[in-house]
N, CA, C and O atoms as a printed pandas DataFrame, in Angstrom:
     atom_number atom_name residue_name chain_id  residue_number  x_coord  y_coord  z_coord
0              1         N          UNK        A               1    6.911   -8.455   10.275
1              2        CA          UNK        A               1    6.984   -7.231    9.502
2              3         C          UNK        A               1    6.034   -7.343    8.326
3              4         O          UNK        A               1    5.830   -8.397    7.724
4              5         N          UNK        A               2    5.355   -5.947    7.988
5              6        CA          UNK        A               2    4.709   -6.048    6.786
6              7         C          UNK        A               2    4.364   -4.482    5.748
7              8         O          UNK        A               2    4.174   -3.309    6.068
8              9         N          UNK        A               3    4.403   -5.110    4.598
9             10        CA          UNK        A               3    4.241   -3.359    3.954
10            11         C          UNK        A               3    3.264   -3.239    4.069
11            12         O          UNK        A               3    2.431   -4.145    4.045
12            13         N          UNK        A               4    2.984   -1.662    4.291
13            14        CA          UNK        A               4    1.394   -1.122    4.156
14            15         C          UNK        A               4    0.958   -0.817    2.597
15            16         O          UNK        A               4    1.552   -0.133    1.763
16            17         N          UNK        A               5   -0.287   -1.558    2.476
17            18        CA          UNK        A               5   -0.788   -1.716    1.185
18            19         C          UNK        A               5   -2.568   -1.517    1.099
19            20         O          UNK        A               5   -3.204   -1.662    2.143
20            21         N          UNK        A               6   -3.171   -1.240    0.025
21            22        CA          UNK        A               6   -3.996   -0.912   -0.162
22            23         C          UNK        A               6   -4.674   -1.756   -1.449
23            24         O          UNK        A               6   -3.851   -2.369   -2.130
24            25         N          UNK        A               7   -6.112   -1.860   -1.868
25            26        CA          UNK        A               7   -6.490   -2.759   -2.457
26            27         C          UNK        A               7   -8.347   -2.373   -2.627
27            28         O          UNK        A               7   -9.169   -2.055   -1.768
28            29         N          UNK        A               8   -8.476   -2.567   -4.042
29            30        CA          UNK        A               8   -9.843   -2.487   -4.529
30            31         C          UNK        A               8   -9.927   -3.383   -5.684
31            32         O          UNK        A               8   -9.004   -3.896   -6.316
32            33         N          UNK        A               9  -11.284   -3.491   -5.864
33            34        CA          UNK        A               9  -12.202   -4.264   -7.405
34            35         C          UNK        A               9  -12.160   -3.355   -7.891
35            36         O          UNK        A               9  -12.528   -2.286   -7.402
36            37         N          UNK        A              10  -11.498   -3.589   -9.469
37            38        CA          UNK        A              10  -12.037   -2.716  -10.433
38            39         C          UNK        A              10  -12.706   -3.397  -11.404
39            40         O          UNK        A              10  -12.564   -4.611  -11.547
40            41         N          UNK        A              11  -13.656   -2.517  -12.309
41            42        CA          UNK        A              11  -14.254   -3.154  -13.684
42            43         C          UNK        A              11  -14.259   -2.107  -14.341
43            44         O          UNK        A              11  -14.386   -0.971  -13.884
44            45         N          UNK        A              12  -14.084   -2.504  -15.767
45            46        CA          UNK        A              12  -13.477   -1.916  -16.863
46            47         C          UNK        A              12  -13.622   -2.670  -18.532
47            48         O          UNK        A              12  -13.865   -3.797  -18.965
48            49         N          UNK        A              13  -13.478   -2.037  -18.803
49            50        CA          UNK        A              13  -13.699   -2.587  -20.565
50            51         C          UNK        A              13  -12.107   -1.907  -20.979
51            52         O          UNK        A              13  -11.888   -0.730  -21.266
52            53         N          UNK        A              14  -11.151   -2.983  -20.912
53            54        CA          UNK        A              14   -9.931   -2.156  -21.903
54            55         C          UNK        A              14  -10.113   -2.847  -22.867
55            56         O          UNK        A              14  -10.533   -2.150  -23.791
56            57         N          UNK        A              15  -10.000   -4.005  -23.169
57            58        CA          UNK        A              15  -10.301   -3.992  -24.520
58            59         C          UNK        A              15  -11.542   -4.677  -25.135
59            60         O          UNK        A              15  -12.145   -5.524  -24.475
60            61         N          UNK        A              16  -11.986   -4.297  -26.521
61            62        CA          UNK        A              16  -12.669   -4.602  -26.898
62            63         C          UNK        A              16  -13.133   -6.661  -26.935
63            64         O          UNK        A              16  -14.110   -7.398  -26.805
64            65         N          UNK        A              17  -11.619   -6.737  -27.205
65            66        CA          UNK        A              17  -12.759   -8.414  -27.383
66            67         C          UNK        A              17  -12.681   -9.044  -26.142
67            68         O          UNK        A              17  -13.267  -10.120  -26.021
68            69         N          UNK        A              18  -11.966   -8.501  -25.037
69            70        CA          UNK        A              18  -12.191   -9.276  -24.049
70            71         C          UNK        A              18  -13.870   -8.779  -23.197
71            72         O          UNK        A              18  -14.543   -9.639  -22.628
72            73         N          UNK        A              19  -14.227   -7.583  -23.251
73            74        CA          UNK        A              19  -15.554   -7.099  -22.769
74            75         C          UNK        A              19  -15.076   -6.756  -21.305
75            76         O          UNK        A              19  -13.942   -6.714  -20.827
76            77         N          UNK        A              20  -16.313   -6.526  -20.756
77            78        CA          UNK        A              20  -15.858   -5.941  -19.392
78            79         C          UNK        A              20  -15.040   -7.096  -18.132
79            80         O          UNK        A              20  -15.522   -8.146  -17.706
80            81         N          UNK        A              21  -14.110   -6.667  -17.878
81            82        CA          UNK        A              21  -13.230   -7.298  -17.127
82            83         C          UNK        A              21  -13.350   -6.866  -15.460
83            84         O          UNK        A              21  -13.846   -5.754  -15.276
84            85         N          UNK        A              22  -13.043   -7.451  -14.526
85            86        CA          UNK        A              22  -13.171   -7.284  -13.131
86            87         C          UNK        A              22  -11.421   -7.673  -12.513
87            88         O          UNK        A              22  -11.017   -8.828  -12.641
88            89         N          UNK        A              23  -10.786   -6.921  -12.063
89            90        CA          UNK        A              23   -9.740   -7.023  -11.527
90            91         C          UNK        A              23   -9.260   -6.301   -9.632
91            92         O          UNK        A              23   -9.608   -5.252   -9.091
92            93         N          UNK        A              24   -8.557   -7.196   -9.237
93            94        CA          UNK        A              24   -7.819   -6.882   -7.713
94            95         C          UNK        A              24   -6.510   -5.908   -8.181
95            96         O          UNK        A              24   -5.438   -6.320   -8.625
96            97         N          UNK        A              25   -6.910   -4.487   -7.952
97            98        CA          UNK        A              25   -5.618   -3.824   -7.800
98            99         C          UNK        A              25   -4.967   -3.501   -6.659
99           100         O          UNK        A              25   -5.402   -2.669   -5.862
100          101         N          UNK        A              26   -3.977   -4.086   -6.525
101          102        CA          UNK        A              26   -3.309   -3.847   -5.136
102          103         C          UNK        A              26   -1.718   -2.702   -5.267
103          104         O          UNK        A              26   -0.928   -2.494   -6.188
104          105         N          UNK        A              27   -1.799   -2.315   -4.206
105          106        CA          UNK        A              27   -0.344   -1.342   -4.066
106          107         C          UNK        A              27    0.258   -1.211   -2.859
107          108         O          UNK        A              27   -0.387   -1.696   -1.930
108          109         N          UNK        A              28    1.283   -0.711   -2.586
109          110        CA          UNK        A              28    2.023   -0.596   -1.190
110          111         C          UNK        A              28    2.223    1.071   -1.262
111          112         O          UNK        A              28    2.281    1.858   -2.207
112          113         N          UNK        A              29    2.294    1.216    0.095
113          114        CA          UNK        A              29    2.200    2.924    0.396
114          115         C          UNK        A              29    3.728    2.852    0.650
115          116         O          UNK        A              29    4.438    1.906    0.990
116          117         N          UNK        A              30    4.128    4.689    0.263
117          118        CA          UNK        A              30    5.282    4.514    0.346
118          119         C          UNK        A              30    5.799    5.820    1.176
119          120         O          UNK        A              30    4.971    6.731    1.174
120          121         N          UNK        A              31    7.110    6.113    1.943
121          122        CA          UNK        A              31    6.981    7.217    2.790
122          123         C          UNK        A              31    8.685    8.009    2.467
123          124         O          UNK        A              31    9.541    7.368    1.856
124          125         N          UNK        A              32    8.890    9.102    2.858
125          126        CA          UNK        A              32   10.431    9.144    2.274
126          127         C          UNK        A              32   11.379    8.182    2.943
127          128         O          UNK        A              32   10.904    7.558    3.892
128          129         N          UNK        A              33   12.599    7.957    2.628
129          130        CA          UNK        A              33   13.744    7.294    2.578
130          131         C          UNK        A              33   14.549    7.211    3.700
131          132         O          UNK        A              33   15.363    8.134    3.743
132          133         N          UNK        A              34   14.620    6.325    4.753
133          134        CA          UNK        A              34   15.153    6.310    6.116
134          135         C          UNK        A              34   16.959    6.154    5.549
135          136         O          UNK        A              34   17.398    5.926    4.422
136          137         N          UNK        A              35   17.520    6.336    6.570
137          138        CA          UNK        A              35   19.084    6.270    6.206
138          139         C          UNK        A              35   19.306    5.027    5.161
139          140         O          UNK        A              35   19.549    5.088    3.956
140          141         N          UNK        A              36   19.151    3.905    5.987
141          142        CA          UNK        A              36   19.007    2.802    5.353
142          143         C          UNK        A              36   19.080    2.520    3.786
143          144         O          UNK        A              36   20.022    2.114    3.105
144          145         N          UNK        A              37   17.897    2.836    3.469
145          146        CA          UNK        A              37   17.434    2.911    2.163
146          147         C          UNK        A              37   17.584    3.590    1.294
147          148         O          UNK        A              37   17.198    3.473    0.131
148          149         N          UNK        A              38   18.436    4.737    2.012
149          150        CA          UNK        A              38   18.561    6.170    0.746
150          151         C          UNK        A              38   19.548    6.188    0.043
151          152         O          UNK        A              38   19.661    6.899   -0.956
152          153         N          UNK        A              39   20.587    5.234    0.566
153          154        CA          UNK        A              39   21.746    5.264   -0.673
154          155         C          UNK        A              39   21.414    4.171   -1.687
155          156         O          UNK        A              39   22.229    3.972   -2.588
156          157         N          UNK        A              40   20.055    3.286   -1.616
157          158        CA          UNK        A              40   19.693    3.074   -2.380
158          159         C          UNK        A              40   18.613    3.166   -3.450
159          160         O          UNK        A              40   18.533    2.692   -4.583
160          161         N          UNK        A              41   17.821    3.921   -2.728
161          162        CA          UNK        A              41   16.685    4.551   -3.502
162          163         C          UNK        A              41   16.283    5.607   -2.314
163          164         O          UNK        A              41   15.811    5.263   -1.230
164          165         N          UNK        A              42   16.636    7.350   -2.832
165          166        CA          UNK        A              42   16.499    7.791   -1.949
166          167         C          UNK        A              42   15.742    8.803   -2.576
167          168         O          UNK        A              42   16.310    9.818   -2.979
168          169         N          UNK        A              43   14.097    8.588   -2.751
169          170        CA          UNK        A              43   13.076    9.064   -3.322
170          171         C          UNK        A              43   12.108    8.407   -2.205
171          172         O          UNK        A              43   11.197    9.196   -1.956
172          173         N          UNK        A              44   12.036    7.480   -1.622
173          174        CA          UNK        A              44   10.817    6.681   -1.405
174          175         C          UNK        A              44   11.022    4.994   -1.172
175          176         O          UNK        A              44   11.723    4.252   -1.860
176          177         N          UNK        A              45   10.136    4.601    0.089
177          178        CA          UNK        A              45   10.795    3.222    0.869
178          179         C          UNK        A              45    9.122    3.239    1.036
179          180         O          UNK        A              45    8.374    4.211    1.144
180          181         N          UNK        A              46    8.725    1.382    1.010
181          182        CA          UNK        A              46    7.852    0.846    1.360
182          183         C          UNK        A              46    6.982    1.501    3.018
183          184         O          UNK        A              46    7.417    1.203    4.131
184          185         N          UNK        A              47    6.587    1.786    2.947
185          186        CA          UNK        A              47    5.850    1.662    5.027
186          187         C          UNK        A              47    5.829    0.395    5.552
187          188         O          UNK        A              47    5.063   -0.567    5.501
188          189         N          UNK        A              48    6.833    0.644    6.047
189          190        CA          UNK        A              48    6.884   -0.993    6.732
190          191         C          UNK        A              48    6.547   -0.993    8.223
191          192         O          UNK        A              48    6.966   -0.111    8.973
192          193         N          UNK        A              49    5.695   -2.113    8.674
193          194        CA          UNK        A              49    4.706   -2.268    9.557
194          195         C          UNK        A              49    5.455   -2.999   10.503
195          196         O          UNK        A              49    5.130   -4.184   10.444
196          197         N          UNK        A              50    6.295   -2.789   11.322
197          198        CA          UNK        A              50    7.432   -3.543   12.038
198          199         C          UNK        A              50    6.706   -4.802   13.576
199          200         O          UNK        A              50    7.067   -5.957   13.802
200          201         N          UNK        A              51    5.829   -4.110   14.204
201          202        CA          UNK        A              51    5.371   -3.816   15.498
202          203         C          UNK        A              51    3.723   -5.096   14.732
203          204         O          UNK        A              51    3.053   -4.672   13.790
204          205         N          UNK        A              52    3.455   -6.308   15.278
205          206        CA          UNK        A              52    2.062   -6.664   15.394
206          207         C          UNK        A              52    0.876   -5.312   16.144
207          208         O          UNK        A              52   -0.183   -4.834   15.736
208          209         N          UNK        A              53    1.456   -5.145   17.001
209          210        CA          UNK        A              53    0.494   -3.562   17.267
210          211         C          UNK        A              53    0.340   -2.477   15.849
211          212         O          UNK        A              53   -0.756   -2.050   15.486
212          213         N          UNK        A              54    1.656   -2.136   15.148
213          214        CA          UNK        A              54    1.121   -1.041   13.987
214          215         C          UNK        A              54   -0.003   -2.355   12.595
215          216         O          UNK        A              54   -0.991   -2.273   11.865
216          217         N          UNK        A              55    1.062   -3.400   12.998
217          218        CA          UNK        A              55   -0.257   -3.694   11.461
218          219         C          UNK        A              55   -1.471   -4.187   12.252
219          220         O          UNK        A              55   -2.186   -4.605   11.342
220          221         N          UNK        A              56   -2.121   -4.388   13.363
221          222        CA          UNK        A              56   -3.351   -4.475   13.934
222          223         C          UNK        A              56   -3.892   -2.415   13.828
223          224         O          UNK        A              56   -5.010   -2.232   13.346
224          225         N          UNK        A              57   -3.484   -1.750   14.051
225          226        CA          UNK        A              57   -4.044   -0.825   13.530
226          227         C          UNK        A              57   -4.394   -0.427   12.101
227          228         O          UNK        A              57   -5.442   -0.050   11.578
228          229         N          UNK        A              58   -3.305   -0.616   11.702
229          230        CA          UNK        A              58   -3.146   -0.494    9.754
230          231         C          UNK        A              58   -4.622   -1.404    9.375
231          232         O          UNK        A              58   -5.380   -1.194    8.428
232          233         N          UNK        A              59   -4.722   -2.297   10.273
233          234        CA          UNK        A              59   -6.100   -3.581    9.684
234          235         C          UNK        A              59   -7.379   -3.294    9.875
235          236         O          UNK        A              59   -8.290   -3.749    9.182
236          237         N          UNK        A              60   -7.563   -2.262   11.150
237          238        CA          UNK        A              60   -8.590   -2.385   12.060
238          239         C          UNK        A              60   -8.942   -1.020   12.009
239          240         O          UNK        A              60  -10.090   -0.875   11.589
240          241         N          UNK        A              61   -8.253    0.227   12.340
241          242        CA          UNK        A              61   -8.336    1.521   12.511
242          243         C          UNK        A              61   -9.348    2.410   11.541
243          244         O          UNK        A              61   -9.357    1.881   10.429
244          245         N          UNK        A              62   -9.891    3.155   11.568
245          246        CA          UNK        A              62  -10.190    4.166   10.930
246          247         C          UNK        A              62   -9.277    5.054   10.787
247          248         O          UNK        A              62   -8.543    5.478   11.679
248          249         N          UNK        A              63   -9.293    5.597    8.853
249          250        CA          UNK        A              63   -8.112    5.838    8.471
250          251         C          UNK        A              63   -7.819    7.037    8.421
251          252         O          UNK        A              63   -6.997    7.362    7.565
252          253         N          UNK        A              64   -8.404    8.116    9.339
253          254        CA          UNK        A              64   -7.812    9.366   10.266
254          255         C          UNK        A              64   -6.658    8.591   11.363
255          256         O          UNK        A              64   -5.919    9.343   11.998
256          257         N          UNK        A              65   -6.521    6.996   11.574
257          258        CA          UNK        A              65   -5.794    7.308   12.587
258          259         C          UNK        A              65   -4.573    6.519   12.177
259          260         O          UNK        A              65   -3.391    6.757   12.425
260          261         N          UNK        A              66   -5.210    5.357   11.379
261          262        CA          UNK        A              66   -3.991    4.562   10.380
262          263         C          UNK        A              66   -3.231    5.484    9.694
263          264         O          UNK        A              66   -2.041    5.175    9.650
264          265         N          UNK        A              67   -3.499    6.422    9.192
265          266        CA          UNK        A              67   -2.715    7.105    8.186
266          267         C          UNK        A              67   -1.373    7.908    9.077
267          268         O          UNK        A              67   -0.395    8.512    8.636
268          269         N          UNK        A              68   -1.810    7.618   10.515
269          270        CA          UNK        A              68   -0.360    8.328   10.957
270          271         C          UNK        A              68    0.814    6.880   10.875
271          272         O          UNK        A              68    1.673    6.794   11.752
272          273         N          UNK        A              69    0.757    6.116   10.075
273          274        CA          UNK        A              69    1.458    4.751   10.302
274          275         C          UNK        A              69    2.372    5.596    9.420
275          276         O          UNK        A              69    3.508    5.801    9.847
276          277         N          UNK        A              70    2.049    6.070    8.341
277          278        CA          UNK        A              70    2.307    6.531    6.639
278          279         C          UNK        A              70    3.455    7.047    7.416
279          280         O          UNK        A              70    4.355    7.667    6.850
């Protein structure tokens, strides 16, 4: 199993005395609330990638077709 997540370089100047900084922002996609999960947070649950077939697409796919994982 795995969450679906997303990830870029950023660079940035937040603060002054450190100067421009380079950072990995990473996040997990999130989809509404299966039974499961909704009596505990029932706004929004990780995408979870159950199947080695969905996260070989999630990895590999072009994301017209990954995004039906969401």
């Amino acid at each position: 199993m795995a969450f679906a997540g997303i990830w870029t370089n950023w660079t940035s100047e937040r603060k002054a005395k450190e100067g421009e900084v380079n950072a990995n922002l990473f996040a997990f996609l999130t989809c509404a609330s299966n039974l499961v999960v909704a009596p505990v947070h029932p706004k929004a649950m990780p995408v979870v990638l159950p199947t080695e077939r969905e996260l070989d697409l999630w990895l590999t796919t072009p994301w017209d077709e990954a995004k039906s994982l969401q």
